[in-house]
N, C-alpha and C positions, 0 to 999 in steps of 0.2 A: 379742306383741312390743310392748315399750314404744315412746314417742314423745316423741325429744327434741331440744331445739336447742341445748345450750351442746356438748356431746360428739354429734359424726357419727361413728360406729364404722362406718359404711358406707363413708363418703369415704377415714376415714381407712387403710380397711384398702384400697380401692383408691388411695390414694396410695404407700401401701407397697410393694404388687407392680408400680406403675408406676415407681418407682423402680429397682428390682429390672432391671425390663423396661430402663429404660431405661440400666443400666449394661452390659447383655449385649447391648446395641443398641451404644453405645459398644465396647466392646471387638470384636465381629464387625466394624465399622466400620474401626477401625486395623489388625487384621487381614489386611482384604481389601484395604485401600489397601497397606500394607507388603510382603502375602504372605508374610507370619513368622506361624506359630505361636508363633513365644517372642517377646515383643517386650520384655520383662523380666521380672527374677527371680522376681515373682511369679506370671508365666504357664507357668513350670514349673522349678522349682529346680534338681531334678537333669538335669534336659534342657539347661539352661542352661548350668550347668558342663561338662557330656560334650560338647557341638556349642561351647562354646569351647575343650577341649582337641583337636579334631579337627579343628576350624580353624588352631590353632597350627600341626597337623600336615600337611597339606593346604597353608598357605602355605612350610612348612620345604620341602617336598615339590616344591612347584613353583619355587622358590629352587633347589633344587639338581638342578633339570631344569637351570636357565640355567646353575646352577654347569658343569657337563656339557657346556654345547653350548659355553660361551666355553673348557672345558679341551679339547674336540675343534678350538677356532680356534686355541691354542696350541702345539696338537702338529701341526696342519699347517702353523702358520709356522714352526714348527723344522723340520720334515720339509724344507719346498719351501727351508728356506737349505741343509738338507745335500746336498738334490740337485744345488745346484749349485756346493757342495763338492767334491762327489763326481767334477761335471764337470769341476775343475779339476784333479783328480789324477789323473784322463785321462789329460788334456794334459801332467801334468807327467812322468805315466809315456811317454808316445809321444814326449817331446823329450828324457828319458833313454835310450833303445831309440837314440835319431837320436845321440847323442852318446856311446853306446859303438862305433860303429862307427869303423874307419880313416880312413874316407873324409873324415872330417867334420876339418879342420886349428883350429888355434889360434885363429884369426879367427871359423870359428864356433861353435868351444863358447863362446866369450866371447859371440860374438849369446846362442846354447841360453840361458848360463846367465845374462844379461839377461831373458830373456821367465822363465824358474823364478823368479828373485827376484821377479819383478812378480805373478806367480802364487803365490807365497808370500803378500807380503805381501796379495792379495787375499782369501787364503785365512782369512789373522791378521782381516783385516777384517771380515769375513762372517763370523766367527766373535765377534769386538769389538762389533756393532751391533746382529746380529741381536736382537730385543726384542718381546714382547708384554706392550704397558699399562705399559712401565716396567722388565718383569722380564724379566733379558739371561737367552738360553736356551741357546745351546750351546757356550760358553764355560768352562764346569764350572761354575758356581757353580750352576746348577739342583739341587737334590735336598736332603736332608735327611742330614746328619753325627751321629756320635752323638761327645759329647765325652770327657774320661779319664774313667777309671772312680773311682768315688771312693775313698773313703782307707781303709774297709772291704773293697775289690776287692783284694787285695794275694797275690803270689804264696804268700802262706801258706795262703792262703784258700782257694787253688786257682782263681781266677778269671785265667786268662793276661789276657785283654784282651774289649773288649764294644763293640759295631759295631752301626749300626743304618741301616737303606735301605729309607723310606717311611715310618717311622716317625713318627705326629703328635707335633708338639714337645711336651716335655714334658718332665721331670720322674719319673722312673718308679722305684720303689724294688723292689729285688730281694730277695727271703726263699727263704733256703736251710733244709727240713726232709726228716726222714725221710718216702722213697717210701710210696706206698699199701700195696705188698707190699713194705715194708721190707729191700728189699735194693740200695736207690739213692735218691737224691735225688729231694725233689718241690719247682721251682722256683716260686715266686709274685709274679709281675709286677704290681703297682699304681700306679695316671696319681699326680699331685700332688694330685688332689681324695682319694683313698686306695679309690679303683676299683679293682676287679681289673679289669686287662684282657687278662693272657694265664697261661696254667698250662702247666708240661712234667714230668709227674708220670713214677716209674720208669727216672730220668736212669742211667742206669748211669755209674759212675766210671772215670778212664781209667784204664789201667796203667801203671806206671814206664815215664817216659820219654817217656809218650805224651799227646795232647789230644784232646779232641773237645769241635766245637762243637752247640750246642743255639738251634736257631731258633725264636725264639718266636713266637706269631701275627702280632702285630703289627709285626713287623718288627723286633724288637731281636735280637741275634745275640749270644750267651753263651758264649767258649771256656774250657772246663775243664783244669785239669790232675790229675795223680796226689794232689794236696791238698783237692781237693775235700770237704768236709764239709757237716754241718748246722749249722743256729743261725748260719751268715751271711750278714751283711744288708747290700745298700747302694746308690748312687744310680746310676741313668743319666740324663746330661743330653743332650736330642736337642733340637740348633739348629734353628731354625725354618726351613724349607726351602719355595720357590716352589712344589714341586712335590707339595705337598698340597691334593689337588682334594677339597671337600669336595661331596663329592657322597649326602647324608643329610641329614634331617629333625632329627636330635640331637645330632652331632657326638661323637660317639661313636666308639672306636677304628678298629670295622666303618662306618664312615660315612666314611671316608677313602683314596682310590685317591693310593696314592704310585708316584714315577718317580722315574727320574734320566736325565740327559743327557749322554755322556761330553762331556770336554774335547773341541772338535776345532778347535783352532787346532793350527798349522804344526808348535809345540816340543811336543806332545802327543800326534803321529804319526808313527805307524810305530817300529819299536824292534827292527827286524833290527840286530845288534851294537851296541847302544845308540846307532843312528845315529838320529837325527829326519830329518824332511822336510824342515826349518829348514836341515839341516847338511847337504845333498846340495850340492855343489859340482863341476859336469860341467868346468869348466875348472883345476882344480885335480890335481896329476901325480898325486896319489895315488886317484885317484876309481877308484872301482870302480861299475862298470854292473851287477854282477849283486847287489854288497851294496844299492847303492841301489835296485833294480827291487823286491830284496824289502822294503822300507821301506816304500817305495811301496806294495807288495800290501797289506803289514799296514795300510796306512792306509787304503785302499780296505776293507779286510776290516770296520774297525772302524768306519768310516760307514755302511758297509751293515749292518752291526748294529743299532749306533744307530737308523737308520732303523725295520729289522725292527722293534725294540722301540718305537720310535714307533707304527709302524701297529699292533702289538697293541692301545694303549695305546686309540687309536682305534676300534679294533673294540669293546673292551673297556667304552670311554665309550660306544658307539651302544647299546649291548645294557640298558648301567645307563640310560639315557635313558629306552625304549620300559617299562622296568622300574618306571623313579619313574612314566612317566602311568599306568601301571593300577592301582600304593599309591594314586596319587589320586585320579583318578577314583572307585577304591572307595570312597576315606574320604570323598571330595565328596559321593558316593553315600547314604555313612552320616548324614553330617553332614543332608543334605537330607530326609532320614526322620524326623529328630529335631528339626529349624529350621523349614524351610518348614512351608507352608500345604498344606494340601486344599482348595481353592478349592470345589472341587463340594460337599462336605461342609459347608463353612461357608458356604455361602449357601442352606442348607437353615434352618441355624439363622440366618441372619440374616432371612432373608425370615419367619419365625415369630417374631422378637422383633419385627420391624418391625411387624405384624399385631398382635402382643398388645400393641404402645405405641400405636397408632390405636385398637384398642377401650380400653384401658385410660385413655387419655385420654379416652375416649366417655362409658365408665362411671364414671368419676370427677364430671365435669359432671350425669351422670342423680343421683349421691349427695352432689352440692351442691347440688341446687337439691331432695330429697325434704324437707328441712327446712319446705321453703313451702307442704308441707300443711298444717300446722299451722294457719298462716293463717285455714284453711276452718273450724277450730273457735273461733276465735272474731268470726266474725260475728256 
């Protein structure tokens, strides 16, 4: 082996591998401070991309856990205003009971029908105010309406009319073609982006005279008549309604638990011979105790409904809650197999770069300074 000093092939090829060393000393380093395996694109591409699409989903995920738990605070402050709605046509039924008897003279159905108008109007009230975050709840305006059908919808067309409840607002364009076993219609529902989001394939057509309606998944509602064909086409538009809980990761049709709220102020109860609640008047010659009593029930019948479908709606949100933590948790799951670190594992490799940049710096020094043999040949 030759013996030279302008080129050290010694030093310099331990400069090389200590470089080497010292970038995988660097990187185990950020690593183990970080506890990321990926700390950028270049530390794994396609891992980078998958553990940011999963984190997308993972944060969509626990967004609409809170979406969930603020729509389960919603339906209990509608719930706890109807209860004591509900209390109050009690009362209004037990001073109706009090005021179709004999006993009771002039002087006081005029008290009765004092204390009913103040219970009315409290009723109008509680039904006026009631609000969660801005958004009044039982009132009727809660829920989602579908608007006229468009100018393609037309009784020639066979489409009578198109209804929609829970429906996420949109935009939704309807395709009328021949069924799969062509002997009826196959409907095709698509959002405004040009999604399909719901199908009623083997529609059968009605008969002279007659209609049926066709409920599609998502909540839009199709009534046919004896006109019914193929090749028409055309728009539903669904208002944007409070009472679309987004409870999903993508906001996507299935990503959406819709409700509605009946009206339940005073002119919007009860409907025994189209009398309201509003319109009971105990000191008035023509009142009737037993048409009013039934007003009354029906108004009683239809808060407790409302209710009923509240506490579904409730149950219905705890079950999707306990449902999004374990999509997350799994995905968090996924994401942490593909992001994080192995701690134990990479301090296997880091404790052996560490070692091979202390000797590589060792032997680097022994192949700068082999040149100064030379030295010795010429004394």
């Amino acid at each position: 082996m030759s013996t030279r000093i302008n080129t050290n092939i010694e030093a310099m090829n331990a400069q090389r591998n200590l470089s080497i060393t010292a970038g995988n000393f660097a990187k185990s380093v950020e690593k183990l401070s970080s506890g990321l395996r990926i700390n950028r694109a270049a530390d794994d591409a396609a891992g980078l991309a998958i553990s940011q699409g999963l984190d997308s989903q993972v944060n969509g995920l626990n967004q609409a856990q809170r979406n969930a738990q603020d729509g389960i605070s919603l339906v209990q402050t509608a719930e706890g205003a109807l209860n004591e709605s509900q209390s109050i046509l009690q009362r209004m039924r037990e001073l109706t009971v009090q005021a179709g008897t004999a006993t009771v003279g002039p002087d006081g159905k005029a008290a009765i029908k004092q204390e009913m108008d103040s219970l009315t109007s409290e009723l109008n009230r509680i039904a006026n105010t009631t609000t969660f975050n801005g958004v009044k709840l039982i009132d009727g305006s809660l829920g989602s309406t579908a608007a006229a059908a468009g100018a393609a919808f037309d009784p020639a067309h066979g489409v009578s009319s198109v209804s929609a409840t829970g429906a996420a607002a949109d935009t939704y364009t309807a395709t009328f073609a021949t069924s799969t076993d062509t002997k009826g219609l196959k409907i095709t529902l698509t959002n405004g982006s040009g999604a399909e989001v719901a199908v009623a394939d083997n529609v059968a057509v009605p008969g002279a005279g007659k209609t049926s309606t066709i409920n599609l998944s998502n909540g839009v509602s199709i009534t046919l008549n004896e006109n019914a064909s193929k090749d028409t086409t055309g728009t539903v538009t669904v208002a944007g309604g409070n009472s679309q809980l987004l409870v999903g990761s993508n906001a996507s049709a299935n990503d959406y638990i819709g409700f509605t709220v009946a009206d339940s102020r005073a002119s919007a109860l009860g409907t025994q011979g189209g009398l309201k609640v509003d319109a009971i008047n105990v000191s008035d010659s023509s009142f009737n105790a037993d048409t009013a009593l039934k007003a009354i029930d029906a108004a009683i019948t239809s808060v407790s409904a409302t209710r009923a479908g509240l506490g579904a709606v409730q149950n219905r949100l705890e079950h999707t809650i306990a449902s999004l933590g374990v999509a997350s948790e799994n995905m968090s799951a996924s994401e942490s197999r593909i992001k994080d670190l192995d701690v134990a594992a990479e301090m296997v490799k880091f404790t052996k770069t560490q070692i091979l940049q202390q000797a590589g710096t060792a032997i680097l020094a022994q192949a700068n300074s082999a040149p100064q043999n030379i030295l010795t040949l010429l004394r």
